[in-house]
VOBA-1610 file (N, C-alpha, C; in pm, whole numbers, padded with zeros to 5 digits, always signed):
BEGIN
Unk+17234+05661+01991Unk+17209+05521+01962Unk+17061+05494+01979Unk+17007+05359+01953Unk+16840+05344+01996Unk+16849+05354+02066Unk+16709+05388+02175Unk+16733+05414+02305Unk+16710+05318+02394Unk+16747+05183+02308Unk+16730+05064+02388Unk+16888+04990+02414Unk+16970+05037+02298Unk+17110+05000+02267Unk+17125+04876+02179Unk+16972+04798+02169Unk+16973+04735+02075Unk+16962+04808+01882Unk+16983+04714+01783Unk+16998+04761+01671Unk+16864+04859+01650Unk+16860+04916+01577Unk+16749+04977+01503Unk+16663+04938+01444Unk+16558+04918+01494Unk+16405+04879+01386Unk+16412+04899+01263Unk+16322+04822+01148Unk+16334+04912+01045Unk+16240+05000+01008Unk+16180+05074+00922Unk+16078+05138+00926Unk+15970+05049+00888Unk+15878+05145+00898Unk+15725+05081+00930Unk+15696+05008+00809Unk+15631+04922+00728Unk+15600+04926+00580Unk+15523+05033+00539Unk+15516+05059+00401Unk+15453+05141+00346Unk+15264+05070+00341Unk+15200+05189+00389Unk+15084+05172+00370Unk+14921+05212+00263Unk+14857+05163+00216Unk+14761+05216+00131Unk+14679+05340+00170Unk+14680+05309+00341Unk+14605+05405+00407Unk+14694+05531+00449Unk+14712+05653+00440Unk+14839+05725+00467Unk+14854+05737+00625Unk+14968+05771+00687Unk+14956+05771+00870Unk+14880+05915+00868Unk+14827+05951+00984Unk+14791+06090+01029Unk+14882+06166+01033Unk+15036+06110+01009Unk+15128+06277+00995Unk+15112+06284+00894Unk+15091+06176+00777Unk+15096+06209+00634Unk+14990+06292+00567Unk+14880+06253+00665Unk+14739+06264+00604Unk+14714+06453+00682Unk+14782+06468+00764Unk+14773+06611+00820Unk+14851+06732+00765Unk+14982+06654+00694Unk+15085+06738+00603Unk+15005+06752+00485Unk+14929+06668+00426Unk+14876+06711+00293Unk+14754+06780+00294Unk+14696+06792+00442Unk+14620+06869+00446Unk+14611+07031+00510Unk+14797+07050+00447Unk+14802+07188+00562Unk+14830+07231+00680Unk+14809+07105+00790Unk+14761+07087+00925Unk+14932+07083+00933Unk+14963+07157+01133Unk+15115+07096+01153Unk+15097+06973+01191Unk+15208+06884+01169Unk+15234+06788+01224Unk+15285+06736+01360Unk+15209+06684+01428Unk+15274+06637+01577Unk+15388+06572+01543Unk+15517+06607+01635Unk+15600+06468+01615Unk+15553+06417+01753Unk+15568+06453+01865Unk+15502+06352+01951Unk+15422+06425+02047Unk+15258+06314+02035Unk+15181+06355+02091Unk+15114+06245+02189Unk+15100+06338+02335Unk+15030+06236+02424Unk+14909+06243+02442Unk+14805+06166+02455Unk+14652+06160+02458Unk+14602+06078+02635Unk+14575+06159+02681Unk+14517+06133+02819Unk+14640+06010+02914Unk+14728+05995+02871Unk+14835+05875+02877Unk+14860+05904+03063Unk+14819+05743+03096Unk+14840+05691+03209Unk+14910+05586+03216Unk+15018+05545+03344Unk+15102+05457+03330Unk+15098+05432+03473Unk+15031+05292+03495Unk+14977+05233+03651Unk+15101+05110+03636Unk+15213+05058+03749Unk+15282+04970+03736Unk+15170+04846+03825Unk+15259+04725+03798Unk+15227+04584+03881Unk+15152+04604+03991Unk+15259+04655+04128Unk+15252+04727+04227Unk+15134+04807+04271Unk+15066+04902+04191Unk+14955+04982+04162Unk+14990+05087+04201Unk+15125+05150+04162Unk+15168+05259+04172Unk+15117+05317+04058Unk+15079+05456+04045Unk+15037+05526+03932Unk+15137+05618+03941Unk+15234+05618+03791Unk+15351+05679+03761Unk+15297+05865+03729Unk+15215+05891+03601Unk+15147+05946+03580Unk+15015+05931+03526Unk+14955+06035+03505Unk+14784+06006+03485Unk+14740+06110+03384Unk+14717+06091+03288Unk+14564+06164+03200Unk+14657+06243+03170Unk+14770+06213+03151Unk+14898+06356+03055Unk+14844+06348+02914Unk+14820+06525+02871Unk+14824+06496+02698Unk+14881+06685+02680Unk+14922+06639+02576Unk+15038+06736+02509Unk+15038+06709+02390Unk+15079+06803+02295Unk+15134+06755+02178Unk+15261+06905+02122Unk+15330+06832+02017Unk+15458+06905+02048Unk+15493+06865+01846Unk+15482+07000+01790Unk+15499+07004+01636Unk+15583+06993+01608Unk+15629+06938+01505Unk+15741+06932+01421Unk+15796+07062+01335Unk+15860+07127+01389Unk+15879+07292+01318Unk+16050+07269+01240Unk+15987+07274+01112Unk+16056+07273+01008Unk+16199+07344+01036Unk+16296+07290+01017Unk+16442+07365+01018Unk+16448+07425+01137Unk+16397+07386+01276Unk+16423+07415+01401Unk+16429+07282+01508Unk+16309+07210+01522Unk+16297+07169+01597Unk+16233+07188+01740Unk+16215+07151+01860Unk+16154+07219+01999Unk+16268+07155+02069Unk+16303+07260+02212Unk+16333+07183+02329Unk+16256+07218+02420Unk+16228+07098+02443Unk+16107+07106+02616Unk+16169+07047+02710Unk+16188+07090+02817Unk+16237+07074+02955Unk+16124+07010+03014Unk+16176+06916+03140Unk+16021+06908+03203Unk+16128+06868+03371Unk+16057+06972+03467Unk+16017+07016+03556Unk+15923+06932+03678Unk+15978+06890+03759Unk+15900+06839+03896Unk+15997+06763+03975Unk+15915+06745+04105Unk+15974+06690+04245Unk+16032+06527+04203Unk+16106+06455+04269Unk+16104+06347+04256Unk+15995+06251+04251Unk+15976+06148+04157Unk+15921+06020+04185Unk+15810+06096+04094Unk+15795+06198+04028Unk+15644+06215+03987Unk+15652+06189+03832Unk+15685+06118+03757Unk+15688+06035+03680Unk+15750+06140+03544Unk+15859+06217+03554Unk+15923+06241+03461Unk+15974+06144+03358Unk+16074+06080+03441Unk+16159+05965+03347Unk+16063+05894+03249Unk+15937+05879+03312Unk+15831+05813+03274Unk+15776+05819+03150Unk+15766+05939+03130Unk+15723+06078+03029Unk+15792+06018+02873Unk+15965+06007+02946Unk+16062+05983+02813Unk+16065+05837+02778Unk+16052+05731+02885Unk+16060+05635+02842Unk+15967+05545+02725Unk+15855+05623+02783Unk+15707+05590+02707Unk+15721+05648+02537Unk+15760+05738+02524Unk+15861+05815+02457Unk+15899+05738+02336Unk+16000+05632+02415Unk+16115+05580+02321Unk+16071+05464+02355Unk+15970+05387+02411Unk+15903+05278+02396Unk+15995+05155+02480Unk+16066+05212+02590Unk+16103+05151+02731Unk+16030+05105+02782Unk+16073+04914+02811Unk+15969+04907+02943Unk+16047+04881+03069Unk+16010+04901+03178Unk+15844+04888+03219Unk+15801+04974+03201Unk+15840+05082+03184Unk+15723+05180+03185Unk+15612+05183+03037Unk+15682+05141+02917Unk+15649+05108+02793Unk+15537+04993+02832Unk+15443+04952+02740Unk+15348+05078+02717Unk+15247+05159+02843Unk+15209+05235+02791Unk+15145+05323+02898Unk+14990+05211+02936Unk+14962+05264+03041Unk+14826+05155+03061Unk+14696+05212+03053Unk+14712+05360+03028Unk+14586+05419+02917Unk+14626+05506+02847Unk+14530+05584+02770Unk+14577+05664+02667Unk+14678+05638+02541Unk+14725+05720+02446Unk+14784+05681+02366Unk+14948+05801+02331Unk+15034+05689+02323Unk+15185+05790+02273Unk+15184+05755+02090Unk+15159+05905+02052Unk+15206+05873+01932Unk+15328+05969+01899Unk+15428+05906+01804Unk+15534+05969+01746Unk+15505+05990+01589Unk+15492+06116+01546Unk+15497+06106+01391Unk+15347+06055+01366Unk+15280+06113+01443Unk+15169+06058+01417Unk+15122+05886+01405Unk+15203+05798+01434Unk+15192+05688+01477Unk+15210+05628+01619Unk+15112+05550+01667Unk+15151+05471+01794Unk+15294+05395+01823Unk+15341+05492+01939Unk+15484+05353+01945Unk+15441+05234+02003Unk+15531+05148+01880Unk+15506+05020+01951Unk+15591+04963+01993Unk+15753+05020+01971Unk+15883+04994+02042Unk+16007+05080+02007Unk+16107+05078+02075Unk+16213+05173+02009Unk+16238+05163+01863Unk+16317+05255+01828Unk+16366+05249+01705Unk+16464+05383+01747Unk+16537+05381+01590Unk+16644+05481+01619Unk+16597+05659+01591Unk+16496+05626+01519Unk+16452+05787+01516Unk+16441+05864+01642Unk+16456+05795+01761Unk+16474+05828+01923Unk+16578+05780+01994Unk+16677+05919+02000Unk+16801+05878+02082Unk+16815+05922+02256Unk+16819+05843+02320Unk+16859+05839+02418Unk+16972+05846+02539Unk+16944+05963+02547Unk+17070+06000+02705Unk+17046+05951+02838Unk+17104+05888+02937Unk+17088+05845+03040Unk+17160+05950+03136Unk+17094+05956+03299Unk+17208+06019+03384Unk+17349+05977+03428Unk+17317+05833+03450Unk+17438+05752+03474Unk+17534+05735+03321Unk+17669+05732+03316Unk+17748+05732+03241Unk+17737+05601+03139Unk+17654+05561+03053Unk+17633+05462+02971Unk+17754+05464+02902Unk+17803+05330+02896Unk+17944+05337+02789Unk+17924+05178+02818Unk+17975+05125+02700Unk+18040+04987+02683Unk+18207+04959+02749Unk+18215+04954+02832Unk+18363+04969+02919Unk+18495+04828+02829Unk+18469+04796+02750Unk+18593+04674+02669Unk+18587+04748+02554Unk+18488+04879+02521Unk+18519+04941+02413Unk+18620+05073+02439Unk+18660+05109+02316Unk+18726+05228+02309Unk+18612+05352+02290Unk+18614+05512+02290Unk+18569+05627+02278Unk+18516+05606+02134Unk+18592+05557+02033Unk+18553+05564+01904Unk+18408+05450+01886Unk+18484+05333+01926Unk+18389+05200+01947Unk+18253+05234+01957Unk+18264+05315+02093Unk+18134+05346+02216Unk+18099+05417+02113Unk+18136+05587+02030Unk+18027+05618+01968Unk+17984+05572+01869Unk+18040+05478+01768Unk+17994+05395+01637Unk+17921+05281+01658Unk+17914+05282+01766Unk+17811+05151+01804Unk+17664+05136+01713Unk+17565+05233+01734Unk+17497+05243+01640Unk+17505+05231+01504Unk+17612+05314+01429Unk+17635+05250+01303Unk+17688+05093+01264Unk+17765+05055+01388Unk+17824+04929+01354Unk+17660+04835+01347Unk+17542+04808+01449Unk+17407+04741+01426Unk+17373+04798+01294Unk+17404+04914+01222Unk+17286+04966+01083Unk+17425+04898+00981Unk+17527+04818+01040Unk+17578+04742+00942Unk+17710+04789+00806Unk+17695+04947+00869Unk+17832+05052+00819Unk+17948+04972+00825Unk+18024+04944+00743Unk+18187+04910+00695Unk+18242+04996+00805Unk+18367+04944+00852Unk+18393+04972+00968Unk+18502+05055+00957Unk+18555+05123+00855Unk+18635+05255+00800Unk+18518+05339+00834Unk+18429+05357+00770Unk+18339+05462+00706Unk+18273+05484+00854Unk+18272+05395+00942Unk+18204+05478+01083Unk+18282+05493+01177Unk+18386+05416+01137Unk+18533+05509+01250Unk+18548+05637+01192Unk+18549+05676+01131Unk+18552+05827+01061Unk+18446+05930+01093Unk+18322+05844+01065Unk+18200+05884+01120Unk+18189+05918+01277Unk+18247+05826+01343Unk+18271+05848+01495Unk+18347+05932+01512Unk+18464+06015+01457Unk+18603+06084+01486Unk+18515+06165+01452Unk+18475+06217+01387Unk+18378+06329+01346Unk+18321+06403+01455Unk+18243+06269+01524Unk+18135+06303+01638Unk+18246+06356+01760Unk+18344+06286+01780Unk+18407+06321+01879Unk+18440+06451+01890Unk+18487+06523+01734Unk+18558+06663+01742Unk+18413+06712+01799Unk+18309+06671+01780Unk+18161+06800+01749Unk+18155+06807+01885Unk+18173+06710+01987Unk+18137+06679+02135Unk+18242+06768+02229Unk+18338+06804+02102Unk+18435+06845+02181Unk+18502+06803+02259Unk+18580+06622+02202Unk+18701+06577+02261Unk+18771+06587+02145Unk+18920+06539+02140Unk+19007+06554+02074Unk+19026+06421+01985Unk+19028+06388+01897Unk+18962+06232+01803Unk+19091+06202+01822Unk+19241+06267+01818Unk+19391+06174+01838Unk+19407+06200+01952Unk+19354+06234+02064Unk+19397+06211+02187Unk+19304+06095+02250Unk+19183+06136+02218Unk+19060+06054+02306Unk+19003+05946+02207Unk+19008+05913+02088Unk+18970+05834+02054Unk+18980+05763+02102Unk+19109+05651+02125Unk+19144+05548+02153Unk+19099+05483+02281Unk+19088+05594+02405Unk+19101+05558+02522Unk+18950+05534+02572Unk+18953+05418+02668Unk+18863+05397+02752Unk+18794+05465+02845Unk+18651+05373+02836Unk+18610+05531+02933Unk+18604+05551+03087Unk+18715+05407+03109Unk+18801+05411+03253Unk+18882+05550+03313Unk+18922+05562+03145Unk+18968+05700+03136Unk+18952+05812+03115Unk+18778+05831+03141Unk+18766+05953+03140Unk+18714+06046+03234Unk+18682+06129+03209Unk+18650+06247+03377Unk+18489+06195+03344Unk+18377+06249+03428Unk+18255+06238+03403Unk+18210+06311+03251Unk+18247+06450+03284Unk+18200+06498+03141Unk+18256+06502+03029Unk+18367+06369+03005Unk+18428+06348+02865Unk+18267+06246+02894Unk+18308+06135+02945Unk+18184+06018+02965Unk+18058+06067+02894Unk+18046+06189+02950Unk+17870+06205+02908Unk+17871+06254+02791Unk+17993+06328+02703Unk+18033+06394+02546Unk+18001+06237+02497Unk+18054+06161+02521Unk+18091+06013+02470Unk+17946+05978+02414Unk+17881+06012+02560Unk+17716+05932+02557Unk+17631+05982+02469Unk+17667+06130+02477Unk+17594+06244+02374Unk+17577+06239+02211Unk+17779+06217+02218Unk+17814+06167+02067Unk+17718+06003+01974Unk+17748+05921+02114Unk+17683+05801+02037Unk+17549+05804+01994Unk+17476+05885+02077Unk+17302+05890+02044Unk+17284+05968+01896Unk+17409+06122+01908Unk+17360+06194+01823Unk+17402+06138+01681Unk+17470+06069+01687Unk+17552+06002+01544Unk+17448+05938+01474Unk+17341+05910+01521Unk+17205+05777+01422Unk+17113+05936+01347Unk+17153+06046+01404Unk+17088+06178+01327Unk+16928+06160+01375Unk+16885+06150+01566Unk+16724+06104+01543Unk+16680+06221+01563Unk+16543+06214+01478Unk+16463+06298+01527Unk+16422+06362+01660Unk+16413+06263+01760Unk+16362+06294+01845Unk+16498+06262+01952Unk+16562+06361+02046Unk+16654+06344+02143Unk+16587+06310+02290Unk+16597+06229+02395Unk+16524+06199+02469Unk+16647+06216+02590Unk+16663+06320+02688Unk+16738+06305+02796Unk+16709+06324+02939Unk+16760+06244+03024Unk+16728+06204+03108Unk+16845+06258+03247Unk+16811+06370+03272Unk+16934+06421+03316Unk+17065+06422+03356Unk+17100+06446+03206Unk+17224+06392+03189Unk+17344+06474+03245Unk+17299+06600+03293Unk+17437+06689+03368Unk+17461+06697+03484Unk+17318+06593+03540Unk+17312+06609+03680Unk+17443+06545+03781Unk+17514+06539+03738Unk+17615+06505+03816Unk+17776+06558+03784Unk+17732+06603+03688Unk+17840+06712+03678Unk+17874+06843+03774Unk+17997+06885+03769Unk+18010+06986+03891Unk+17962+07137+03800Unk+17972+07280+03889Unk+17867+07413+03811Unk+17937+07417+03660Unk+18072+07465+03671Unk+18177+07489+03549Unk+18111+07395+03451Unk+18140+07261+03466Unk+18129+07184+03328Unk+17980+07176+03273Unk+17887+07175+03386Unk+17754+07125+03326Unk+17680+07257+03266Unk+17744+07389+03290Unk+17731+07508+03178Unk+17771+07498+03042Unk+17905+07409+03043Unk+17973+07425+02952Unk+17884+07285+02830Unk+17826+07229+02909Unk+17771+07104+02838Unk+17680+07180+02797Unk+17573+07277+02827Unk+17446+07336+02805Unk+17500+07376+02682Unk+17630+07471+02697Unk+17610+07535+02603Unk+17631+07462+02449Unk+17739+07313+02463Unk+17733+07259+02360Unk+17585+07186+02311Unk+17546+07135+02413Unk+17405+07071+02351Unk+17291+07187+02293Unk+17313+07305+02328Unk+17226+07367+02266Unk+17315+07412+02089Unk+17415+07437+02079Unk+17517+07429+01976Unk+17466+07317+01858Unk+17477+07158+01953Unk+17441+07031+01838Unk+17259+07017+01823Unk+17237+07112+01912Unk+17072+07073+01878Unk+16995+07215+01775Unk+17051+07298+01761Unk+17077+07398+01640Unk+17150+07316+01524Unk+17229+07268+01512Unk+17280+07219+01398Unk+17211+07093+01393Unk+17121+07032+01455Unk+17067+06891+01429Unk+16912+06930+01398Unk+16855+07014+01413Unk+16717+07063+01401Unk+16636+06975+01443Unk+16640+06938+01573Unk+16570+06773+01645Unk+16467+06801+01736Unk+16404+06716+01780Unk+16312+06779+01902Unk+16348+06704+02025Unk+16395+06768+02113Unk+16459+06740+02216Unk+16364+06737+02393Unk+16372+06649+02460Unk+16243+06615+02550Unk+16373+06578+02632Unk+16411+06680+02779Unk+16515+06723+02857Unk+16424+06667+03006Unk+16457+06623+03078Unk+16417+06598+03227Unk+16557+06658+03361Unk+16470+06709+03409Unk+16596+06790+03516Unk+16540+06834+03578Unk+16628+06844+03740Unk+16584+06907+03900Unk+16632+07041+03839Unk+16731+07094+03822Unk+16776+07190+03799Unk+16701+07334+03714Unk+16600+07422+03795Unk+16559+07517+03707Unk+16616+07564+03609Unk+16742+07651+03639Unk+16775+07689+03569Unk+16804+07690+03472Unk+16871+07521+03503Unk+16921+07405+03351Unk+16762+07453+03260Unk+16664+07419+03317Unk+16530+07384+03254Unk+16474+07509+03172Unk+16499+07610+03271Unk+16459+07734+03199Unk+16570+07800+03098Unk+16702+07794+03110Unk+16802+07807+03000Unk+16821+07770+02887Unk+16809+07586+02871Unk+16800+07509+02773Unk+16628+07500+02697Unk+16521+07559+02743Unk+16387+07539+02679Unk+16290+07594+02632Unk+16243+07580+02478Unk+16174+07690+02414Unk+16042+07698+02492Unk+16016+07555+02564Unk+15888+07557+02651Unk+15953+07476+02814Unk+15862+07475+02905Unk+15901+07428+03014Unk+15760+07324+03056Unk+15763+07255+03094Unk+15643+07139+03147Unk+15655+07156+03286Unk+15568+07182+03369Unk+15588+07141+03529Unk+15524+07061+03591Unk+15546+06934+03585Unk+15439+06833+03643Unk+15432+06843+03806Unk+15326+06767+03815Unk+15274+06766+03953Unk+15329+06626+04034Unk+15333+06637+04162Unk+15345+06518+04233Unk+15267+06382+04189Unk+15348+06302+04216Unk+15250+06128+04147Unk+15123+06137+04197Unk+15045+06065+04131Unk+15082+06064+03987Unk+15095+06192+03933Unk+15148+06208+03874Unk+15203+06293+03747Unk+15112+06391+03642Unk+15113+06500+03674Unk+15012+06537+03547Unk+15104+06695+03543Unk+15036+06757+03407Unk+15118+06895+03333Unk+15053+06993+03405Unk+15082+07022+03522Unk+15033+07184+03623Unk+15063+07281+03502Unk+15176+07321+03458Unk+15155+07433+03380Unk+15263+07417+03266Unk+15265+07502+03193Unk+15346+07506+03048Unk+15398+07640+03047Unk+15564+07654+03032Unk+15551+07784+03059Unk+15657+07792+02931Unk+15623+07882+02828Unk+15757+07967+02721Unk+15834+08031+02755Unk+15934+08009+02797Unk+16110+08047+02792Unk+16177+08108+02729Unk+16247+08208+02745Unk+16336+08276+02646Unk+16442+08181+02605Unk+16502+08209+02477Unk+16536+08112+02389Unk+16697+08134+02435Unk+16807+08012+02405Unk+16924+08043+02505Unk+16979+08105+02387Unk+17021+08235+02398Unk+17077+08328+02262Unk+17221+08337+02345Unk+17244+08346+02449Unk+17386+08398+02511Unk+17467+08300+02584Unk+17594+08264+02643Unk+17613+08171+02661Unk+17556+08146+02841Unk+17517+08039+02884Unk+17469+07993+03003Unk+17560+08085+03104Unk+17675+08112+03111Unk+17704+08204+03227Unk+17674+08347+03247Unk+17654+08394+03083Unk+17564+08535+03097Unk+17441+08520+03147Unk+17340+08463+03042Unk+17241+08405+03072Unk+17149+08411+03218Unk+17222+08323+03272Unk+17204+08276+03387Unk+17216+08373+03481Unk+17251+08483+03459Unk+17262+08602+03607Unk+17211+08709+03562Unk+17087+08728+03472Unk+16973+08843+03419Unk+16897+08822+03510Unk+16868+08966+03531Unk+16717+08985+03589Unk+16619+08883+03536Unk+16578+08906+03378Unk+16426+08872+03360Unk+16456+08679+03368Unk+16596+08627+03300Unk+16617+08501+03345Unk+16572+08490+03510Unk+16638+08552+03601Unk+16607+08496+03734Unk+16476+08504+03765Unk+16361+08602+03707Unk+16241+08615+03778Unk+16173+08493+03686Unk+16198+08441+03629Unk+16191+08283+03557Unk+16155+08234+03674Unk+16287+08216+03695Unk+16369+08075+03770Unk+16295+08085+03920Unk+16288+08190+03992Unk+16217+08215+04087Unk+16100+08178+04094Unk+15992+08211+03965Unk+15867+08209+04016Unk+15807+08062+03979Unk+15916+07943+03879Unk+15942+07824+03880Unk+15947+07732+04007Unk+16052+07859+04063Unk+16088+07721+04245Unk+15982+07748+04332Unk+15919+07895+04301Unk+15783+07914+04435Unk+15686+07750+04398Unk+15671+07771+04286Unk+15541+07636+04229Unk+15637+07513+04292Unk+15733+07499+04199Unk+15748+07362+04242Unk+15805+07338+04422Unk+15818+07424+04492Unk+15833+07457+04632Unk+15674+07391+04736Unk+15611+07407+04631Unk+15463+07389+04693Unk+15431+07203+04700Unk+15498+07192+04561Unk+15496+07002+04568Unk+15549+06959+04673Unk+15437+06848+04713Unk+15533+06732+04759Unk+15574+06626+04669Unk+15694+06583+04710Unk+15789+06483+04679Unk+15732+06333+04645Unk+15686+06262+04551Unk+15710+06115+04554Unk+15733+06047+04634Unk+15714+05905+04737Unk+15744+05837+04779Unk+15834+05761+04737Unk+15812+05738+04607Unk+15880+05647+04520Unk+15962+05744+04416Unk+16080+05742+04427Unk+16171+05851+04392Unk+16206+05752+04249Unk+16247+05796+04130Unk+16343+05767+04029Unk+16230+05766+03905Unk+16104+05836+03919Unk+16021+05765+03796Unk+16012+05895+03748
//
């Protein structure tokens, strides 16, 4: 869905002047889909979330990227995504610049879907409801995205005549978070924005989630921007890894990941996987922690 839950923006108007993704595609050049430029984000308070982050992250044709990002509490991960998908408060940043697509965000839209940790659902809706939500704001006839939603459900891997119907009173955590997964991925965005979403799942299921989200993010060719305590999660699920530093916030290192070819329970108990994951927790072992935990 947007990653605001409100309807979808529409697109930008067409301009005389072309954007810099346009003007970089015709000149050969890759295209950023989202790039950060020295981006600082100081709240009310005068807390500094993060500081002087810049990155940029291409748009690779018939693939996509997943980047994980890595650090202690409070050091302005969430921060990272919200700015992202043009959330406030943290939206807009208070220096530097977020561009998507080579344009400045200037607020959500649906080309950025959003996962939360906590179980987002509309609770008076049904499973089907909750994931067509998005199509129901883009104004879809309401056959054509119940169908559209049953769809999503089989891909999430619930059962569309068992679970459609039911509430998500009624469901375990990780139907909940299939639910949450389904609704974002149904608007088809470019850009997936999650916010650790398995973290509360128990070991069994939140493998079993890895392995589907890496499944729909191969068949969606999206660029996916993952936040998680969990190394392993981080180093399993990511073609790159980000490791920020304690608040404020900045990119200590960038590290390339082997790509998840096997399923997360093989995976996950290799040698060259573990000397990953190890020499991941020595660094981030060295941080201290945030004061201010949740950013």
């Amino acid at each position: 869905m947007p990653s605001d839950g409100a309807p979808p923006s529409d697109p930008a108007p067409s301009s005389a002047v072309p954007p810099p993704a346009a003007a970089a595609a015709s000149a050969g050049r890759p295209v950023a889909i989202v790039q950060f430029e020295r981006v600082t984000k100081t709240y009310d308070d005068g807390f500094t979330a993060i500081k002087d982050v810049s990155f940029t992250i291409e748009d690779l044709p018939n693939k996509g990227e997943f980047i994980t990002i890595l650090g202690p509490s409070g050091c302005g991960k969430s921060t990272i995504l919200r700015l992202i998908a043009g959330l406030r408060p943290q939206f807009p940043p208070t220096a530097g610049a977020v561009l998507v697509g080579g344009r400045p965000v200037e607020r959500p839209g649906a080309d950025r879907g959003m996962v939360f940790q906590d179980y987002t659902a509309f609770e008076n809706r049904t499973v089907e409801e909750n994931v067509a939500f998005g199509l129901e704001c883009r104004g879809m006839p309401r056959k054509a995205r119940l169908e559209r939603a049953r769809d999503w459900i089989r891909r999430v891997g619930l059962d569309p005549v068992r679970d459609a119907d039911k509430y998500p009173c009624q469901l375990s955590g990780g139907m909940r978070q299939r639910v949450a997964i389904a609704r974002s991925l149904i608007l088809d965005p470019r850009i997936i924005l999650m916010d650790e979403p398995f973290g509360a799942l128990d070991p069994t299921t939140r493998m079993r989630m890895q392995d589907l989200l890496v499944e729909l993010w191969r068949a969606l060719q999206a660029t996916v921007f993952f936040v998680t305590h969990s190394i392993e999660e981080a180093v399993y699920l990511g073609d790159r890894t980000f490791v920020i530093s304690s608040a404020p916030g900045t990119i200590l290192k960038e590290v390339k990941v082997p790509p998840p070819d096997r399923p997360a329970h093989v995976m996950q108990r290799e040698p060259a996987f573990l000397e990953v994951v190890f020499s991941l927790r020595d660094m981030i072992e060295r941080l201290e922690p945030s004061t201010r935990a949740g950013d």
